[in-house]
N, C-alpha and C positions, 0 to 999 in steps of 0.2 A: 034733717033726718040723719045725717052724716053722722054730727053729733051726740046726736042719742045713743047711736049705735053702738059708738065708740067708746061711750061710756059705763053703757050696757056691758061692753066687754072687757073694758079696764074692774068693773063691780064684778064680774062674774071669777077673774082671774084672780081679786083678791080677796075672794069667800074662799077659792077651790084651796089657794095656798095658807088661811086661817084655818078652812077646815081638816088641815092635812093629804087633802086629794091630791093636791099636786107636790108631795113630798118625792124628789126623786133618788133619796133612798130606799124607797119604798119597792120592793119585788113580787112577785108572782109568787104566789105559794109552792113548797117544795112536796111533792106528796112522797110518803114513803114507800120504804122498798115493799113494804106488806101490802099497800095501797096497789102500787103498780104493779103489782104480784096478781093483785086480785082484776085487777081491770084489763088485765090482757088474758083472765081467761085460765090463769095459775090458781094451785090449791097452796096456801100459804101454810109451812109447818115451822115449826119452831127454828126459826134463824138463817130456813132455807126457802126455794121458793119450787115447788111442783108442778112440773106441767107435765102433761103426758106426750106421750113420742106419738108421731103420727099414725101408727098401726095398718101401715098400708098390708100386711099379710100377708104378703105375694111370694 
Protein backbone atom coordinates (compact mmCIF):
# COMPACT_ATOMS: atom_id res chain seq x y z
CA UNK A 1 0.00 0.00 0.00
CA UNK A 2 3.06 2.17 0.94
CA UNK A 3 3.86 2.02 -2.57
CA UNK A 4 1.03 2.92 -4.22
CA UNK A 5 0.69 5.85 -2.29
CA UNK A 6 3.65 7.06 -3.12
CA UNK A 7 3.30 6.94 -6.30
CA UNK A 8 -0.03 8.17 -6.47
CA UNK A 9 1.81 11.14 -5.09
CA UNK A 10 4.95 11.37 -7.10
CA UNK A 11 1.84 11.19 -10.45
CA UNK A 12 -0.05 13.79 -8.78
CA UNK A 13 3.02 16.19 -8.24
CA UNK A 14 3.99 15.81 -11.68
CA UNK A 15 0.59 16.74 -13.54
CA UNK A 16 0.37 19.73 -10.93
CA UNK A 17 3.85 20.92 -12.17
CA UNK A 18 3.03 20.09 -16.27
CA UNK A 19 -0.11 21.56 -15.70
CA UNK A 20 1.27 24.69 -14.44
CA UNK A 21 -0.43 24.66 -10.85
CA UNK A 22 2.54 24.33 -9.20
CA UNK A 23 4.36 27.23 -10.91
CA UNK A 24 5.76 29.27 -7.97
CA UNK A 25 5.83 32.30 -9.91
CA UNK A 26 2.64 32.12 -10.08
CA UNK A 27 0.65 34.99 -7.44
CA UNK A 28 -2.63 35.97 -6.29
CA UNK A 29 -4.41 38.35 -8.27
CA UNK A 30 -3.90 42.12 -7.69
CA UNK A 31 -7.40 43.74 -7.72
CA UNK A 32 -7.52 47.29 -8.43
CA UNK A 33 -7.83 50.44 -6.88
CA UNK A 34 -11.47 50.78 -8.42
CA UNK A 35 -12.03 47.21 -7.48
CA UNK A 36 -11.07 47.75 -3.72
CA UNK A 37 -12.71 51.10 -3.92
CA UNK A 38 -15.80 49.41 -4.56
CA UNK A 39 -15.55 46.40 -2.17
CA UNK A 40 -15.06 48.44 0.83
CA UNK A 41 -18.17 50.28 0.25
CA UNK A 42 -16.50 53.50 -1.73
CA UNK A 43 -18.19 55.23 -4.89
CA UNK A 44 -15.48 54.99 -7.44
CA UNK A 45 -15.03 58.61 -9.45
CA UNK A 46 -12.78 59.21 -12.06
CA UNK A 47 -9.01 58.57 -10.69
CA UNK A 48 -10.31 58.97 -7.18
CA UNK A 49 -12.04 56.88 -4.73
CA UNK A 50 -15.34 58.20 -2.58
CA UNK A 51 -16.52 57.37 0.62
CA UNK A 52 -18.70 59.11 2.64
CA UNK A 53 -17.75 60.59 6.27
CA UNK A 54 -19.46 58.97 8.87
CA UNK A 55 -22.31 61.69 9.49
CA UNK A 56 -22.59 61.18 13.15
CA UNK A 57 -24.41 64.82 13.45
CA UNK A 58 -23.90 65.68 16.72
Amino acid sequence: MGKAMATGFVLLVLVAGVSGCADPAMTAPVMSAQQECERSGGIWRTGFCERSSGGGGY
